[in-house]
Backbone as CSV, one residue per row, in Angstrom:
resi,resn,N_x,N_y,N_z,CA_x,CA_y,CA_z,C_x,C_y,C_z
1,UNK,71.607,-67.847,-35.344,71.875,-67.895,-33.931,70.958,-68.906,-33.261
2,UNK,69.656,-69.108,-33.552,68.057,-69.898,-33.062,68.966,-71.311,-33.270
3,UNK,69.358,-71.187,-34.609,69.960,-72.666,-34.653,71.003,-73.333,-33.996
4,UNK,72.147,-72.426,-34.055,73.602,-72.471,-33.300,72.535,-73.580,-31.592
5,UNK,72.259,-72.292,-31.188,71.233,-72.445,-29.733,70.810,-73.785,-29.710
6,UNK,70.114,-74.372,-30.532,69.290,-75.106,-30.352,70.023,-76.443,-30.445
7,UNK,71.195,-76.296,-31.412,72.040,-77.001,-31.841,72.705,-77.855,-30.486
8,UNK,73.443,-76.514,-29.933,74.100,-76.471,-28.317,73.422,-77.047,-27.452
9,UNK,71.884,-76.625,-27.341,71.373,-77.145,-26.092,70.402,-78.276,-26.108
10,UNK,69.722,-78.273,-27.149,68.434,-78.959,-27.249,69.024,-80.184,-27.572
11,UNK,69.424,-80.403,-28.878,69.729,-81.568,-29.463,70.939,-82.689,-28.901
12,UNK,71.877,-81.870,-28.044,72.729,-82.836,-27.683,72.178,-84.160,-27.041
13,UNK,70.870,-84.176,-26.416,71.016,-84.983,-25.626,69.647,-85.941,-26.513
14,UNK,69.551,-85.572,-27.884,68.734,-86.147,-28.786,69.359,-86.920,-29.886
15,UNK,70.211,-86.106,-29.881,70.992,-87.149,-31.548,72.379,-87.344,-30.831
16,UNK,73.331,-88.270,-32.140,74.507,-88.449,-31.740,75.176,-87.320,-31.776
17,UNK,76.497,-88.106,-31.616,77.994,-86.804,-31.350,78.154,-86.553,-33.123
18,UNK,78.268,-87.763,-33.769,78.260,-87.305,-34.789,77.666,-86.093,-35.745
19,UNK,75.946,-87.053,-35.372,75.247,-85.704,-36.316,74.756,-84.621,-35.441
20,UNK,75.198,-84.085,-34.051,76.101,-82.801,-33.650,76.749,-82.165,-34.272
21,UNK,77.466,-83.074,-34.777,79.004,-82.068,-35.173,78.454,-82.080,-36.703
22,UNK,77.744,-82.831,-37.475,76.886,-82.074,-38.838,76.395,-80.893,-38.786
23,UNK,75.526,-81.293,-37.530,74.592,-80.032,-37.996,75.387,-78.365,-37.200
24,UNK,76.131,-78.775,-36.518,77.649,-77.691,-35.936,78.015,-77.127,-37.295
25,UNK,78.517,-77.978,-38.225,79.080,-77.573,-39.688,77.590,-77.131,-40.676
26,UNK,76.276,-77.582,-40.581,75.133,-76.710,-41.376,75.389,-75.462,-41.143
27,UNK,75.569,-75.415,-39.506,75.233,-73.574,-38.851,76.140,-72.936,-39.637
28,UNK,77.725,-73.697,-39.082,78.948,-72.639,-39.191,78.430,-72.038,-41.132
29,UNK,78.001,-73.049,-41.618,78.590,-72.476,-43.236,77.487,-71.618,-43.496
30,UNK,76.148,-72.056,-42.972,75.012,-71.095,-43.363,75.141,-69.459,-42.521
31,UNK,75.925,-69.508,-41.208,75.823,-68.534,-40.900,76.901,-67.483,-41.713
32,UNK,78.258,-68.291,-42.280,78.909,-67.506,-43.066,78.284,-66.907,-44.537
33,UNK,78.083,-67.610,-44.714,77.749,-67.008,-45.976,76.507,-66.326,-45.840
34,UNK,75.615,-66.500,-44.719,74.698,-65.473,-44.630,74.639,-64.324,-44.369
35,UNK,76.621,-63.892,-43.551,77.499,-62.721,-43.463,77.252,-62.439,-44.966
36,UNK,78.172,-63.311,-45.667,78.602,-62.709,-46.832,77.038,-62.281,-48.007
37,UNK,76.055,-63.067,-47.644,74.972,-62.199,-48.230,74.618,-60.757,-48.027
38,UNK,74.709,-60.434,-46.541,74.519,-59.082,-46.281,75.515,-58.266,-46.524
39,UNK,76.530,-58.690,-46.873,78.085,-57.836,-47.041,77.791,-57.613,-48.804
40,UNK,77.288,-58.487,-49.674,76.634,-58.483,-50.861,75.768,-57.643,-51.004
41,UNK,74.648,-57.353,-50.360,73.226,-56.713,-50.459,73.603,-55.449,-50.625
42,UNK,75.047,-54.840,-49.514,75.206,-53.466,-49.038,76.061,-53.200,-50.450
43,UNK,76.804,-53.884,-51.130,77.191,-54.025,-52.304,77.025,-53.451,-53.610
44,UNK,75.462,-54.300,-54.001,74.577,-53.872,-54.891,74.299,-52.987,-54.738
45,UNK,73.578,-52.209,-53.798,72.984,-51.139,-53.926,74.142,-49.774,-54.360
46,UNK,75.187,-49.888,-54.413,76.214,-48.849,-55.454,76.186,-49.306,-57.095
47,UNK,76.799,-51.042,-56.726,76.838,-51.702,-58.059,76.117,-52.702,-58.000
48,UNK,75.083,-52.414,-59.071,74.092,-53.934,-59.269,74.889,-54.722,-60.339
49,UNK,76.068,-55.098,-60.688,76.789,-55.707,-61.373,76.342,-57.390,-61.787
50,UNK,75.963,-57.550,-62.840,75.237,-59.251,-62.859,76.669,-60.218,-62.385
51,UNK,77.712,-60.045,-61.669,78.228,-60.699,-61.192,77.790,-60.934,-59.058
52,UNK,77.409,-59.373,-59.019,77.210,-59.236,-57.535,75.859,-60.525,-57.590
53,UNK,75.282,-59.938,-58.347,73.926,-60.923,-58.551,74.037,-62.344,-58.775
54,UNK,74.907,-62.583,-59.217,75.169,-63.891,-59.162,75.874,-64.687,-58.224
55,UNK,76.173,-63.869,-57.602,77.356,-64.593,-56.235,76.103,-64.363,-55.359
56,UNK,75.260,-63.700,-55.110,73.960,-63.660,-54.312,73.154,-65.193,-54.300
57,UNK,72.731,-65.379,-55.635,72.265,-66.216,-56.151,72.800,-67.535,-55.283
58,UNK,74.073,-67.652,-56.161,75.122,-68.990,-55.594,75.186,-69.437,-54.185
59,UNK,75.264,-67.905,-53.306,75.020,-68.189,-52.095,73.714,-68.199,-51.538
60,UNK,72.703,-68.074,-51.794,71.507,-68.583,-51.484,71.635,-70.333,-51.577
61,UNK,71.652,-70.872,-53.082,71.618,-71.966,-53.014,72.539,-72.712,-52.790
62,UNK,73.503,-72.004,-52.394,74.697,-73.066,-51.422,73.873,-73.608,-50.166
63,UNK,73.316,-72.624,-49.612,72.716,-72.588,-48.449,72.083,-73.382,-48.675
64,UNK,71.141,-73.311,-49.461,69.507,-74.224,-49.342,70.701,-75.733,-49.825
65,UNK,71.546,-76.025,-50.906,71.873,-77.246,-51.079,72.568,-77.858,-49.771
66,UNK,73.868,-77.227,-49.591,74.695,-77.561,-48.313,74.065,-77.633,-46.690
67,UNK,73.628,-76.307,-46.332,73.455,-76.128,-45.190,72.212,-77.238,-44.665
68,UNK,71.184,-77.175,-45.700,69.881,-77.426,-45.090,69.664,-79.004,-45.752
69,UNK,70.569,-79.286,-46.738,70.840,-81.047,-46.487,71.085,-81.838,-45.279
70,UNK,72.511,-80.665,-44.531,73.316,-81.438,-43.352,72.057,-80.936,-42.580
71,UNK,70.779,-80.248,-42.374,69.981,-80.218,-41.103,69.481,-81.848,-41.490
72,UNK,69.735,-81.575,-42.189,68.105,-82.618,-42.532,68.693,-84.356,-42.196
73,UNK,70.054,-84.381,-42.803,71.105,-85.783,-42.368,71.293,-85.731,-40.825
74,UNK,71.697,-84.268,-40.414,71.772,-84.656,-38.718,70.582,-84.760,-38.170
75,UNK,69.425,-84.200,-38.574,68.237,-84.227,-37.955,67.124,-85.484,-38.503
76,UNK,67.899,-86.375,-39.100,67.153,-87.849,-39.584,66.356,-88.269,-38.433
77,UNK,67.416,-89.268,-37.104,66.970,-89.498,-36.294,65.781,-89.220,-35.711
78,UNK,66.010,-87.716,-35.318,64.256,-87.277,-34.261,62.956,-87.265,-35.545
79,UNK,63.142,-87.082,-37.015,62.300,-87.418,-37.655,62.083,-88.937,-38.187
80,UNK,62.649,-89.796,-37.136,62.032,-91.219,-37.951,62.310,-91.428,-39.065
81,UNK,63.186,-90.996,-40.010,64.101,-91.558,-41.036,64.963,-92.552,-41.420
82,UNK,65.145,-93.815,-42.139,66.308,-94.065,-41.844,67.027,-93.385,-42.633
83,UNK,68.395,-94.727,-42.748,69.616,-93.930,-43.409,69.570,-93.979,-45.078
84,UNK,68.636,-95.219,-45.336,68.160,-95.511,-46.681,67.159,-94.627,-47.320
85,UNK,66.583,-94.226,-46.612,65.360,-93.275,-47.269,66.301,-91.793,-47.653
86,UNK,67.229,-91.233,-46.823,68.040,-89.965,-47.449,69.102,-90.157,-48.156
87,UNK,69.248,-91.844,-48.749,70.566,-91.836,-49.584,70.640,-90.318,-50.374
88,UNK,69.690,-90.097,-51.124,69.689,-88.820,-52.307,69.803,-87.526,-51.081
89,UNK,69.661,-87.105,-50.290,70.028,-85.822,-49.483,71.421,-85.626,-49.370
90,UNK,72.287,-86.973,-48.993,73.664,-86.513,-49.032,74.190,-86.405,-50.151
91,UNK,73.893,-86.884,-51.092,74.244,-86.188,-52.844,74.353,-85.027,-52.857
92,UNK,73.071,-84.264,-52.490,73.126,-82.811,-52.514,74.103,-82.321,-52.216
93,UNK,74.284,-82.626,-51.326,75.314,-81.557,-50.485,76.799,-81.067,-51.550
94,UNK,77.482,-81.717,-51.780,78.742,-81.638,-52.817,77.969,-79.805,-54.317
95,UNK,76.557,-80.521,-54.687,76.500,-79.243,-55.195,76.026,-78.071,-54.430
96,UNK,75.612,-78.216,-53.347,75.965,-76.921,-52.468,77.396,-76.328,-52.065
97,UNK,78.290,-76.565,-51.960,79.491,-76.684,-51.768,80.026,-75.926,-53.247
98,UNK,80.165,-76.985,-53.909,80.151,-76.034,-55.337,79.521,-75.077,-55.720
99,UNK,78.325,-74.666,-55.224,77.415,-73.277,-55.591,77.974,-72.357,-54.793
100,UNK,78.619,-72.808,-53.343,79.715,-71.827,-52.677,80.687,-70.865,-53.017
101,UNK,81.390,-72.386,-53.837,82.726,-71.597,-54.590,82.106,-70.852,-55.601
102,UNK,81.442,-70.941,-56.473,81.034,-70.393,-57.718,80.661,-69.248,-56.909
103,UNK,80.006,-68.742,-55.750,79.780,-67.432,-55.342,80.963,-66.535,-55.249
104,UNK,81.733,-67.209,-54.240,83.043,-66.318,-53.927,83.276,-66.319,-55.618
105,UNK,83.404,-67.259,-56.527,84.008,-66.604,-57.562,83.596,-65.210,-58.076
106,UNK,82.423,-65.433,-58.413,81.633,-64.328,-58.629,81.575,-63.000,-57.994
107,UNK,82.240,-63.393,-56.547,82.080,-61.990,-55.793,83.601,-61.547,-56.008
108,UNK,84.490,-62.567,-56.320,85.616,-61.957,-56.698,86.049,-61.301,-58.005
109,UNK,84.985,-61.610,-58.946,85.495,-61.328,-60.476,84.085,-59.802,-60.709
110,UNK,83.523,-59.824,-59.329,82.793,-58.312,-59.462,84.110,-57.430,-58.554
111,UNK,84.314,-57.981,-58.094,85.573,-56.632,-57.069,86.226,-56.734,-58.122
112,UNK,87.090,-57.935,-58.604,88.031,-56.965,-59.651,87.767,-56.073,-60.772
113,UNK,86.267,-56.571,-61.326,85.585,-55.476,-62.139,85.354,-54.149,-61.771
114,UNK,85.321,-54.193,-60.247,84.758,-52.850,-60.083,85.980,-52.204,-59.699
115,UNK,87.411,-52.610,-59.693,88.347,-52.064,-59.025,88.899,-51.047,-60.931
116,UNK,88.407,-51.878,-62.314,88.679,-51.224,-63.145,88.438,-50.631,-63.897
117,UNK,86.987,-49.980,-62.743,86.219,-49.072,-63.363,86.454,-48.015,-62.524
């Protein structure tokens, strides 16, 4: 939410429209899946299934790859970066994205496990 906020008010009138609308898309995905962590947590504690655990996992480092790359690409500017010094940050991002899907997989192949038990 601190971020959404800060996102909205602070920064508009600091960075572009563009890396706005980046770091708009860091929030949206970190705040989802930070749903779906706590929807996970309440999870485990019936079934600690090494799949629940692993879609935990995945979505942690979706987060740290995806979310907190795009802070760091939209938030270049106010840190005196250029665009050459983070060539390697936007790399990241693609395997955050993929550590995404690999969660939902994981959280899907523990529900169907647990639906056949």
């Amino acid at each position: 939410m601190a971020l959404g906020a800060m996102g909205a008010h602070a920064l508009k009138e600091k960075i572009s429209a563009d890396n706005i609308q980046i770091f708009e898309t860091a929030v949206r995905y970190h705040f989802y899946h930070t749903l779906a962590l706590v929807f996970i947590s309440y999870l485990i504690k019936n079934d600690s299934s090494k799949f629940l655990k692993l879609s935990a996992w995945f979505f942690i480092a979706g987060i740290i790859l995806f979310s907190c790359s795009l802070y760091f690409l939209a938030l270049r500017p106010l840190m005196g970066i250029s665009k050459d010094e983070m060539k390697g940050i936007g790399a990241i991002t693609p395997f955050g994205g993929m550590s995404f899907i690999l969660a939902w997989l994981m959280l899907t192949v523990a529900t169907l496990k647990s639906k056949k038990n």
